[in-house]
C-alpha positions as YAML, in Angstrom:
chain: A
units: angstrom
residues:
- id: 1
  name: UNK
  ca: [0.00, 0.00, 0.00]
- id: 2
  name: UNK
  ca: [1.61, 3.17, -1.05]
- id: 3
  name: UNK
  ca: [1.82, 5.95, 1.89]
- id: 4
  name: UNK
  ca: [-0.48, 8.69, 2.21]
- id: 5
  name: UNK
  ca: [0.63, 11.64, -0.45]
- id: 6
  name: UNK
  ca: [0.46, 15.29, 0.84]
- id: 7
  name: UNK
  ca: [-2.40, 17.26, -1.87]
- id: 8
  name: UNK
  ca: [-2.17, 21.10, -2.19]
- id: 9
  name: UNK
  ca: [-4.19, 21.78, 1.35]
- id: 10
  name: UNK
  ca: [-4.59, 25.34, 0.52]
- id: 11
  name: UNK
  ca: [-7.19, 24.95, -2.08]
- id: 12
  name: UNK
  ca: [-8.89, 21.81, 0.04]
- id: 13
  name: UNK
  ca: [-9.30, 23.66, 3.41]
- id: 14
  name: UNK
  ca: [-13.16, 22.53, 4.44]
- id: 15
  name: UNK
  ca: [-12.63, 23.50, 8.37]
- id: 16
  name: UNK
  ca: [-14.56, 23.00, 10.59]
- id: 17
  name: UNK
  ca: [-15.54, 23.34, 14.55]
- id: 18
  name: UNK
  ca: [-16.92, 20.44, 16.55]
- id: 19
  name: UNK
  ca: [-17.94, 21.00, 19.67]
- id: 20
  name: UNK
  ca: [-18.10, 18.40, 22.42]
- id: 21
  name: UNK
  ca: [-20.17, 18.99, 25.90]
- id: 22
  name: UNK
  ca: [-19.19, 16.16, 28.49]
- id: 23
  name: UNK
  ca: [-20.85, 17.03, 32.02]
- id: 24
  name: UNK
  ca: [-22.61, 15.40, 34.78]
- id: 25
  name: UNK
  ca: [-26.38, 15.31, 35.33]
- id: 26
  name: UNK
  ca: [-28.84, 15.33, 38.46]
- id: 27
  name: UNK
  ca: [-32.21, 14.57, 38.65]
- id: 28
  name: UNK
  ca: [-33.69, 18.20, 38.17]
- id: 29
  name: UNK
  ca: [-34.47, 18.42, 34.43]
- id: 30
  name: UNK
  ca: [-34.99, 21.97, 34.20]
- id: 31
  name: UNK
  ca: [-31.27, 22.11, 36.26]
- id: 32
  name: UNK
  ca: [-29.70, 20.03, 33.11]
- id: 33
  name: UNK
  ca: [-30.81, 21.93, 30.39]
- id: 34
  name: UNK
  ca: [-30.00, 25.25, 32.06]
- id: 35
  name: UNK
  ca: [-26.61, 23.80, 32.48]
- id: 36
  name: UNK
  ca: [-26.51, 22.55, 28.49]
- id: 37
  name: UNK
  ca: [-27.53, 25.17, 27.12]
- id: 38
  name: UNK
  ca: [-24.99, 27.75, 28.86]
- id: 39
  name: UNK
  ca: [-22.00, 24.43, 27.96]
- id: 40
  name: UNK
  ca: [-23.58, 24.87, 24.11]
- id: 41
  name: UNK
  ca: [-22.92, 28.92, 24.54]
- id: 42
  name: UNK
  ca: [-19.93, 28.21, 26.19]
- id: 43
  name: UNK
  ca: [-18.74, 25.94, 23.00]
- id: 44
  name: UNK
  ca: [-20.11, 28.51, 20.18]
- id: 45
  name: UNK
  ca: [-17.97, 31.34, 22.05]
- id: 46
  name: UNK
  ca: [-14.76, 29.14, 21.43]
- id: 47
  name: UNK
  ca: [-16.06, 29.08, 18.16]
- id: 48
  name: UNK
  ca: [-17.64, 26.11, 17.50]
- id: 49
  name: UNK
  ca: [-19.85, 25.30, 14.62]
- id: 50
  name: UNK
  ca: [-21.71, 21.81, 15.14]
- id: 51
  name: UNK
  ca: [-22.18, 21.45, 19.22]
- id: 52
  name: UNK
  ca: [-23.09, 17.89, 20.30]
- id: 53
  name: UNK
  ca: [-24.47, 16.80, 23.54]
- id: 54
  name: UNK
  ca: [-24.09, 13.37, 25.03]
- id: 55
  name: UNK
  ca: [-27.08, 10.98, 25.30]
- id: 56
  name: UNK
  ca: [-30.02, 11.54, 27.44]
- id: 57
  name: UNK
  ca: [-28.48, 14.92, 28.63]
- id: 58
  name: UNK
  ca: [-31.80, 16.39, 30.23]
- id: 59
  name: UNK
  ca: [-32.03, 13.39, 32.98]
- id: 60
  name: UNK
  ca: [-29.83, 11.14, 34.96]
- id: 61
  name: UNK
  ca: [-29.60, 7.93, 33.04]
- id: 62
  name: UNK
  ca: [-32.56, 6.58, 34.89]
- id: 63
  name: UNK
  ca: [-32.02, 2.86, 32.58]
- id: 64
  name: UNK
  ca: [-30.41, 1.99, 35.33]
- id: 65
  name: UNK
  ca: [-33.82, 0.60, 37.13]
- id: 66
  name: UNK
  ca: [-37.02, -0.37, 35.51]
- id: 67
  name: UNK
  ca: [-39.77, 1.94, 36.68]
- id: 68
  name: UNK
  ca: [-42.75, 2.94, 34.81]
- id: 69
  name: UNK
  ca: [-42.59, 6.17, 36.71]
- id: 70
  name: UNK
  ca: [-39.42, 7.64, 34.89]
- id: 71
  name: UNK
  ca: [-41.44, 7.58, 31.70]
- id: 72
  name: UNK
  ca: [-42.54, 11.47, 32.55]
- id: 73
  name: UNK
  ca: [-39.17, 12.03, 31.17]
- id: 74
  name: UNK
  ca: [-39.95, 11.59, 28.23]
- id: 75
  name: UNK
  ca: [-41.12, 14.61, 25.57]
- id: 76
  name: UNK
  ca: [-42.63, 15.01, 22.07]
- id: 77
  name: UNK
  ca: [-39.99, 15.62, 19.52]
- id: 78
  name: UNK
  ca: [-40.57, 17.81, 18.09]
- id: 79
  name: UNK
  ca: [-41.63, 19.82, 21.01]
- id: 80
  name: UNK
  ca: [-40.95, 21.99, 23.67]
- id: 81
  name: UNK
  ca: [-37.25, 21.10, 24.10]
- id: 82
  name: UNK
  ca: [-36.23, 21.29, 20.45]
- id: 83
  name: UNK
  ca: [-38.06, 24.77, 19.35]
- id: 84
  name: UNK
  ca: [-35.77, 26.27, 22.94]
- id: 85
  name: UNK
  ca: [-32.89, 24.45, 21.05]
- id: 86
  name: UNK
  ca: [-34.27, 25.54, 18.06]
- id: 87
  name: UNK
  ca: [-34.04, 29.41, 18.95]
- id: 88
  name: UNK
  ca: [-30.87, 29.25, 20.88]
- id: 89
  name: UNK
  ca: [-29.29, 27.70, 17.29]
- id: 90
  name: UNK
  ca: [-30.20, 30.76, 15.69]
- id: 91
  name: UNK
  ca: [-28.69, 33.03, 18.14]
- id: 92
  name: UNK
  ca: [-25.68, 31.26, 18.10]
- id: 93
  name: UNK
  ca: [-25.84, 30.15, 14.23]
- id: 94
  name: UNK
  ca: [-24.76, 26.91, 15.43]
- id: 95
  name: UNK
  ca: [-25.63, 23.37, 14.71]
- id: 96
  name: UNK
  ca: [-26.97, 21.21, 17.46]
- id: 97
  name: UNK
  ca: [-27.37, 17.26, 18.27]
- id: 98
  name: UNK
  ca: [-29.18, 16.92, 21.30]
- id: 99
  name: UNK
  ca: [-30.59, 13.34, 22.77]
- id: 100
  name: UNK
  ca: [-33.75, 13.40, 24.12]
- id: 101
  name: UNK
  ca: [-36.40, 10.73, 25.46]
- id: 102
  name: UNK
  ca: [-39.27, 10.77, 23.01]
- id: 103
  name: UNK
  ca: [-43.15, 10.40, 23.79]
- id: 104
  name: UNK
  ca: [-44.28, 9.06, 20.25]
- id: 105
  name: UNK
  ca: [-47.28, 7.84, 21.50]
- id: 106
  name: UNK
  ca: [-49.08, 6.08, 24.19]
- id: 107
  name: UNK
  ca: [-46.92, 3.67, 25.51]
- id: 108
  name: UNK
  ca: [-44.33, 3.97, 22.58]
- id: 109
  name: UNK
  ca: [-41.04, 5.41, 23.33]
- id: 110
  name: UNK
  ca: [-37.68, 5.96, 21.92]
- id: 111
  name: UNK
  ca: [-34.26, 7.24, 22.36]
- id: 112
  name: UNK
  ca: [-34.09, 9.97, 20.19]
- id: 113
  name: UNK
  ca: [-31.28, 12.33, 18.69]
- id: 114
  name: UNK
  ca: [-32.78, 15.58, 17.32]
- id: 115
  name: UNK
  ca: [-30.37, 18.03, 14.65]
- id: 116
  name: UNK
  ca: [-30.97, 21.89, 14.99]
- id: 117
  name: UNK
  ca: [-29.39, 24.01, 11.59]
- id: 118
  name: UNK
  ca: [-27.54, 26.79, 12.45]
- id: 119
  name: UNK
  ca: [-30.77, 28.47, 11.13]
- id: 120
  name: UNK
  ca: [-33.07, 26.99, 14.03]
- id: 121
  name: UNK
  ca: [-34.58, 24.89, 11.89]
- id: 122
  name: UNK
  ca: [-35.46, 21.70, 13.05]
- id: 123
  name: UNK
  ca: [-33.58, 18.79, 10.46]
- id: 124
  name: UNK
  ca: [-35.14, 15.92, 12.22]
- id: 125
  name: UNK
  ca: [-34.29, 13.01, 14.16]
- id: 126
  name: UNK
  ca: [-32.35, 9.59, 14.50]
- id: 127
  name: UNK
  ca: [-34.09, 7.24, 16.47]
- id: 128
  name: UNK
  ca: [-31.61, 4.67, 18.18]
- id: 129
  name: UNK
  ca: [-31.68, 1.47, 16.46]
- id: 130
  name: UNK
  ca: [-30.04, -0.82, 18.65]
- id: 131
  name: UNK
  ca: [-31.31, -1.45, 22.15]
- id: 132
  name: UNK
  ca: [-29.20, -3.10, 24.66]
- id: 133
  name: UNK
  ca: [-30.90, -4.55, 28.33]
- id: 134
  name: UNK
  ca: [-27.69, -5.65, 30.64]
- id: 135
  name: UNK
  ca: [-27.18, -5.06, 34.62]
- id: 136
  name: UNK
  ca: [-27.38, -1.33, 34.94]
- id: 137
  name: UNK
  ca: [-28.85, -0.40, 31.38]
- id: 138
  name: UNK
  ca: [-32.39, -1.51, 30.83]
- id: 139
  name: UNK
  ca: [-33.16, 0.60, 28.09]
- id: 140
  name: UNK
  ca: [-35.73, -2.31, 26.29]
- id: 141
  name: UNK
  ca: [-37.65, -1.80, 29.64]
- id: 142
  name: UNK
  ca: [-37.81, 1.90, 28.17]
- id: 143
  name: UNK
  ca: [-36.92, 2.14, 23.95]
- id: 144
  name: UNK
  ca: [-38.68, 0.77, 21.03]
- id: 145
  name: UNK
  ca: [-36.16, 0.62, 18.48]
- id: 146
  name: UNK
  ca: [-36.45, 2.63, 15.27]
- id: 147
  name: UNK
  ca: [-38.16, 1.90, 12.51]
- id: 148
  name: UNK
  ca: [-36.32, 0.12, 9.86]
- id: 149
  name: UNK
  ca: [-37.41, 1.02, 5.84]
- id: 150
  name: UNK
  ca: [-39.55, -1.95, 4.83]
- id: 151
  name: UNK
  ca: [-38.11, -1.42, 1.38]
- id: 152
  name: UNK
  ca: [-34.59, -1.51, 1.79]
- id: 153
  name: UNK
  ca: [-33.78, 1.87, 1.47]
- id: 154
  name: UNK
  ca: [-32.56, 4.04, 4.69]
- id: 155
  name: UNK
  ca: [-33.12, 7.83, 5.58]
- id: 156
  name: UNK
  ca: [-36.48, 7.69, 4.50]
- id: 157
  name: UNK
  ca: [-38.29, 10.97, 6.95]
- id: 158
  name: UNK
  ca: [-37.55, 9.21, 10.42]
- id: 159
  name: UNK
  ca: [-37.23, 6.01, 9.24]
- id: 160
  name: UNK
  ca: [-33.59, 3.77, 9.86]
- id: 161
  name: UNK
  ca: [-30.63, 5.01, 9.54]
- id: 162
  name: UNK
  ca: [-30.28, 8.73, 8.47]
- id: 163
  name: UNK
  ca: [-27.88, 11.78, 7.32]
- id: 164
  name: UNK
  ca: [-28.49, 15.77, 7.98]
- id: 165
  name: UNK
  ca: [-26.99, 18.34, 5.98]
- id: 166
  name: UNK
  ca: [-26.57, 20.95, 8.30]
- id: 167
  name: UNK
  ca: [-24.87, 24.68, 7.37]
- id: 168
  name: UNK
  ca: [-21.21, 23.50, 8.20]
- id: 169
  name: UNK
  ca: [-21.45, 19.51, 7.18]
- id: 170
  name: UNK
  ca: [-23.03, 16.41, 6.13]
- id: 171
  name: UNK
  ca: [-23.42, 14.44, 9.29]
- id: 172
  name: UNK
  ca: [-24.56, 11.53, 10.70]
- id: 173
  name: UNK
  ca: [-25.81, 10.31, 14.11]
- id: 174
  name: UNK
  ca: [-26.04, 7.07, 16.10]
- id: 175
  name: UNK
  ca: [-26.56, 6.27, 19.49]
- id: 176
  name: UNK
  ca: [-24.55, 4.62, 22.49]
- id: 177
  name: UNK
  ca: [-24.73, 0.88, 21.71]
- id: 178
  name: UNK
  ca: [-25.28, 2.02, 17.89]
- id: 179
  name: UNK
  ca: [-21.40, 2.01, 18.61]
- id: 180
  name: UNK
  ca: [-20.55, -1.65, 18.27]
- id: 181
  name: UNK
  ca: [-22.19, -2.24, 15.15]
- id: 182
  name: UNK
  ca: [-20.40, -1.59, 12.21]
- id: 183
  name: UNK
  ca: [-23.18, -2.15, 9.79]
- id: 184
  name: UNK
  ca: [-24.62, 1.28, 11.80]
- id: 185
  name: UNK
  ca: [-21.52, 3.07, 10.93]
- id: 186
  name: UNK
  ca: [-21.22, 1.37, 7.11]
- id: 187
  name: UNK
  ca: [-24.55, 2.59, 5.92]
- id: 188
  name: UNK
  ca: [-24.52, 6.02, 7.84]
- id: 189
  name: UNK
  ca: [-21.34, 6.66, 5.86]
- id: 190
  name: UNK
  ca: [-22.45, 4.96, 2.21]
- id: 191
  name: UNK
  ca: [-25.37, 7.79, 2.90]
- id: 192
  name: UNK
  ca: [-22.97, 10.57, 3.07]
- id: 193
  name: UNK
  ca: [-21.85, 11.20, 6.42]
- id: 194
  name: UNK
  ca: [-18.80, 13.02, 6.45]
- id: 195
  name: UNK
  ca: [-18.29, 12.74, 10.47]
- id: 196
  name: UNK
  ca: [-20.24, 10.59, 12.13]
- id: 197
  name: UNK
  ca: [-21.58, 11.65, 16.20]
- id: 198
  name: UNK
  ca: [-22.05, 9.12, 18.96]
- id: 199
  name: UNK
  ca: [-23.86, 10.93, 22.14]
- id: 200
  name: UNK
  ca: [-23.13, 8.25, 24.62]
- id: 201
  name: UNK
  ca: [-24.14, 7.53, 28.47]
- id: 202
  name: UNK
  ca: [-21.24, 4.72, 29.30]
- id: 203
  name: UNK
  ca: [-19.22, 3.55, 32.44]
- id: 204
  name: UNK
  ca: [-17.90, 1.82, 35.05]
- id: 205
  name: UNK
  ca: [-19.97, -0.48, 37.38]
- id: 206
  name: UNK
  ca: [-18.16, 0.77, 40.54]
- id: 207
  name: UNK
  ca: [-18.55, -2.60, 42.01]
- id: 208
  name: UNK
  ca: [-16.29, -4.13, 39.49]
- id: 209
  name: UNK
  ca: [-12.47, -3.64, 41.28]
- id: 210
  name: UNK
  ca: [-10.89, -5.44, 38.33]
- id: 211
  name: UNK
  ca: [-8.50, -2.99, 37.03]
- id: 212
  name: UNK
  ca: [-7.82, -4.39, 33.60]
- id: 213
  name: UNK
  ca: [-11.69, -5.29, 33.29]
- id: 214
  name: UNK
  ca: [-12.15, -1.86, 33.23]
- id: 215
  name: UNK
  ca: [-9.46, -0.31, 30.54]
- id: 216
  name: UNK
  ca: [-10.81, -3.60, 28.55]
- id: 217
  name: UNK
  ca: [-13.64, -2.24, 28.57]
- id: 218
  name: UNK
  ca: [-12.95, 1.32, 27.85]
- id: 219
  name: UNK
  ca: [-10.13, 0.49, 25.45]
- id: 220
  name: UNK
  ca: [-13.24, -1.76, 23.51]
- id: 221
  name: UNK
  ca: [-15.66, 1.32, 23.26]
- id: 222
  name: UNK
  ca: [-12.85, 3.51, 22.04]
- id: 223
  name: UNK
  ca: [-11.22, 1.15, 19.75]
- id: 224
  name: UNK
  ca: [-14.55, -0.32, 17.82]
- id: 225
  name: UNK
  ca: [-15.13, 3.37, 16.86]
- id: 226
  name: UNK
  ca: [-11.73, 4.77, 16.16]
- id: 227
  name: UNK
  ca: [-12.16, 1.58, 13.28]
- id: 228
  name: UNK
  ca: [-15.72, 2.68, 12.11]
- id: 229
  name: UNK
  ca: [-13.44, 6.05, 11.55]
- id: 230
  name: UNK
  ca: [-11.13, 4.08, 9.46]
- id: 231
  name: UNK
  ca: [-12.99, 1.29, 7.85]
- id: 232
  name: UNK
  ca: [-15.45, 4.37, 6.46]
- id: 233
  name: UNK
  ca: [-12.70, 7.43, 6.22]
- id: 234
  name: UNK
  ca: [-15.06, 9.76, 8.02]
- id: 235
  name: UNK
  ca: [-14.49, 11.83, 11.54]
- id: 236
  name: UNK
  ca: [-15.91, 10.25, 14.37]
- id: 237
  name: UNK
  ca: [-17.11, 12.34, 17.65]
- id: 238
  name: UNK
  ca: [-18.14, 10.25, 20.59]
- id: 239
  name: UNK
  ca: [-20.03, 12.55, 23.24]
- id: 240
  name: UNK
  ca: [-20.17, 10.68, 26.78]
- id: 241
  name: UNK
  ca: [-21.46, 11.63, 29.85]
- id: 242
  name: UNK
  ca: [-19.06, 11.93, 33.32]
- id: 243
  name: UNK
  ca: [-19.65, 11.41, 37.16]
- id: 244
  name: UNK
  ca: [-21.08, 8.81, 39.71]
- id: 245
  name: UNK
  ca: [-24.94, 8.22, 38.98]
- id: 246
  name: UNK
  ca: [-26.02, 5.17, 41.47]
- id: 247
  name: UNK
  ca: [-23.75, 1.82, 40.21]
- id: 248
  name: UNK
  ca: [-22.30, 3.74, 37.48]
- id: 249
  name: UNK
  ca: [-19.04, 5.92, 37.11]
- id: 250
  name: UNK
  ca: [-19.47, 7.50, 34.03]
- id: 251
  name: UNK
  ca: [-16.49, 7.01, 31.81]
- id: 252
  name: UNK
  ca: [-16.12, 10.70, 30.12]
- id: 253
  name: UNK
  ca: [-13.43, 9.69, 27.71]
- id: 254
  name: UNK
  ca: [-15.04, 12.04, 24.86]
- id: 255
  name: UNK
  ca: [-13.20, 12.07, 21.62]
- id: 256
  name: UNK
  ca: [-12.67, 13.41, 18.05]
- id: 257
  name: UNK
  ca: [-11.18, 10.30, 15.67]
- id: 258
  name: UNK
  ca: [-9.78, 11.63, 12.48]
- id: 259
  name: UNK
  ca: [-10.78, 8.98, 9.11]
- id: 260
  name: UNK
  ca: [-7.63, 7.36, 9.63]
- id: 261
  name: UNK
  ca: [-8.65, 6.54, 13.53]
- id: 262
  name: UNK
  ca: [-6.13, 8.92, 15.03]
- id: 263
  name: UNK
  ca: [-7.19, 10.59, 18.22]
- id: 264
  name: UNK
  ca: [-7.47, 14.38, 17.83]
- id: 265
  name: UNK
  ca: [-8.68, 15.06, 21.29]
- id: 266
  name: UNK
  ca: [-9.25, 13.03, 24.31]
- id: 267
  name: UNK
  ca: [-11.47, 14.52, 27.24]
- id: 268
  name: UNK
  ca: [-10.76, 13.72, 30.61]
- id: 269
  name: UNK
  ca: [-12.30, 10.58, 32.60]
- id: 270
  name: UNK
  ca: [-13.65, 12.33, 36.01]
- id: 271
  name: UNK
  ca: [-13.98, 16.24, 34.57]
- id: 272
  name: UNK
  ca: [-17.02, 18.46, 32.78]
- id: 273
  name: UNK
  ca: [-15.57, 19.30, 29.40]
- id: 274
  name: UNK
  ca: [-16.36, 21.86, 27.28]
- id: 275
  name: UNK
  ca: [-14.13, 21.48, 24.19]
- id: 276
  name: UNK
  ca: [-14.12, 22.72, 20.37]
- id: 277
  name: UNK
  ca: [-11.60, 21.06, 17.68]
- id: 278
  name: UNK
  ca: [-11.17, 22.07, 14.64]
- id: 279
  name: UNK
  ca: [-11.43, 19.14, 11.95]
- id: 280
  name: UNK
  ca: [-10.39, 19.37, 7.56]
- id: 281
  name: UNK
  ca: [-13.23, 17.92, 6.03]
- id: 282
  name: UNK
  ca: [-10.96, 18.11, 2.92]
- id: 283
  name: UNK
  ca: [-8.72, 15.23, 4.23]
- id: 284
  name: UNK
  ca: [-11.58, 12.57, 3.95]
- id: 285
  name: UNK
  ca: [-11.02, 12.57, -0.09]
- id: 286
  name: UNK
  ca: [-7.37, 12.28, 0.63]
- id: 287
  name: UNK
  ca: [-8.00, 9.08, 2.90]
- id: 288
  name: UNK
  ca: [-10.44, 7.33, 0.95]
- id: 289
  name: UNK
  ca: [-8.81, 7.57, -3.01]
- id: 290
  name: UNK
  ca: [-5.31, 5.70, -0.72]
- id: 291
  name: UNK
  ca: [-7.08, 3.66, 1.29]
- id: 292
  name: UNK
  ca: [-9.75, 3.03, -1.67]
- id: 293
  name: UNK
  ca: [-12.31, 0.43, 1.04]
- id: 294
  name: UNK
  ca: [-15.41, 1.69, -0.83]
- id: 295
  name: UNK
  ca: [-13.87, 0.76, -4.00]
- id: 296
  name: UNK
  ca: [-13.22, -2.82, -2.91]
- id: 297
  name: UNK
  ca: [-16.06, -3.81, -1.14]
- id: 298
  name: UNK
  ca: [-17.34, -6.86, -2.48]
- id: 299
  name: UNK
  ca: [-21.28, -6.15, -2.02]
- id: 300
  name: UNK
  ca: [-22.31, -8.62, -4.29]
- id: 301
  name: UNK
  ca: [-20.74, -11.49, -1.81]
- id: 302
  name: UNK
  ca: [-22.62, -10.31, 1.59]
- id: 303
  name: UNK
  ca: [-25.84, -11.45, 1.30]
- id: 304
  name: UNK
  ca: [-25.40, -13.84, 4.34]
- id: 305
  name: UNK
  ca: [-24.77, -11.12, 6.83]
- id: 306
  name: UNK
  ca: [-28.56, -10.40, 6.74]
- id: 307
  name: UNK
  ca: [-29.09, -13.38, 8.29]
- id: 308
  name: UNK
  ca: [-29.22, -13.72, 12.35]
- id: 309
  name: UNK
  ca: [-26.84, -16.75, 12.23]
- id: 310
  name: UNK
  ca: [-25.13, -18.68, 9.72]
- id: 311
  name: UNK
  ca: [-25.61, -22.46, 10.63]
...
């Protein structure tokens, strides 16, 4: 494979700010979104462009029990929460990804990620298609997974997988344990995406005293997406939230992947973090026409990964 050749950057320059909010949550709503919304203003003054929030931001992550009770949480979408989003966008002329609990009807639910232009307007929304239910995150208890197209095709309104074209990029969003499946990453990128956002809610079970248990564990969640960044050549921002909520120690560990899987910035484990990085959109070209993976995919041989099991 021949090494990566340096193009004319002058005349490639796409730049662009993403901004990561990683904080801690209580159980006062209101308290969490007046906190968000001053870490978005706090991001668009260091000049960032595309402001991401990490999963579930307005709550604690109440999966962590099953009880009917915590689905008040949840919200229309769009709705109240969005159209405040909406307007502090436009102020800001900033793109937003914010993860919300949605109320789509009675007794149907879903872990939503809503997109705000830098315009206010309301893109529309990602609804998390991969629901995990282990010790400490009983999200079937709470989710319905989204919708997949029943003709094959994806981005279809709110339906599957999907792509926004904001102001500032192309971008697509998945959710939390969206992160371990590389078919979610494959098909948000064969859309379009040219960076692909992960708001997360992921840690520790403090009970667990295993040291390397725990940086397996971490070093899995960072590794599986630092390789959607390079099987795909795209940017990959993972948004997770920090601090002690019951069994869990959040993980923080927020990070911007460039498409070759390099780590352009690594938040801290234990601290709030308010941080805006600077990314060349213009690089992704450069990545994909040497490291040509789109060219050589074989689709017509992967028929049998639609199936649940090969046996």
């Amino acid at each position: 494979m021949a090494l990566l050749r340096v193009k004319d950057k002058k005349s490639m320059n796409k730049k662009v700010n993403i901004g990561l909010v990683q904080m801690s949550c209580t159980d006062d709503p209101n308290e969490n979104f007046h906190k968000a919304t001053g870490r978005i203003r706090e991001a668009a003054a260091q000049g960032a462009q595309i402001i991401c929030l990490q999963e579930l931001f307005k709550s604690l992550y109440f999966c962590d029990v099953e009880d009917h009770a915590n689905f008040n949480l949840a919200e229309a979408i769009p709705g109240p929460s969005t159209e405040a989003l909406g307007e502090l966008a436009a102020e800001l002329g900033v793109v937003i990804i914010a993860s919300l609990f949605e109320r789509r009807a009675q007794g149907l639910y879903h872990n939503t990620t809503a997109v705000l232009d830098a315009d206010g307007s309301y893109l529309g929304k990602y609804r998390k298609m991969h629901i995990p239910d282990d010790p400490g995150y009983y999200e079937k208890f709470y989710f319905t997974p989204g919708d997949a197209p029943t003709d094959g095709t994806a981005g279809t309104e709110e339906i599957g997988y999907r792509v926004f074209n904001t102001k500032f990029a192309k971008i697509g969003v998945l959710i939390c344990w969206d992160q371990w499946y590389p078919e979610a990453a494959r098909i948000t990128s064969l859309m379009g995406a040219e960076i692909l956002f992960y708001p997360t809610a992921i840690g520790w079970d403090k009970r667990e005293t295993d040291l390397v248990t725990n940086q397996e564990q971490y070093g899995a969640w960072q590794t599986i997406q630092r390789s959607h960044a390079v099987a795909n050549g795209v940017f990959v921002v993972a948004v997770n939230r920090v601090g002690t909520e019951g069994d869990q120690q959040f993980w923080g560990g927020s990070f911007v992947a460039n498409p070759h899987g390099r780590l352009l910035y690594l938040a801290s484990h234990d601290e709030e973090v308010v941080h805006t990085q600077e990314i060349d959109l213009a690089v992704i070209d450069h990545y994909r026409t040497t490291w040509p993976y789109f060219r050589d995919r074989r689709v017509d041989s992967y028929q049998p990964i639609t199936r649940r099991f090969i046996d």
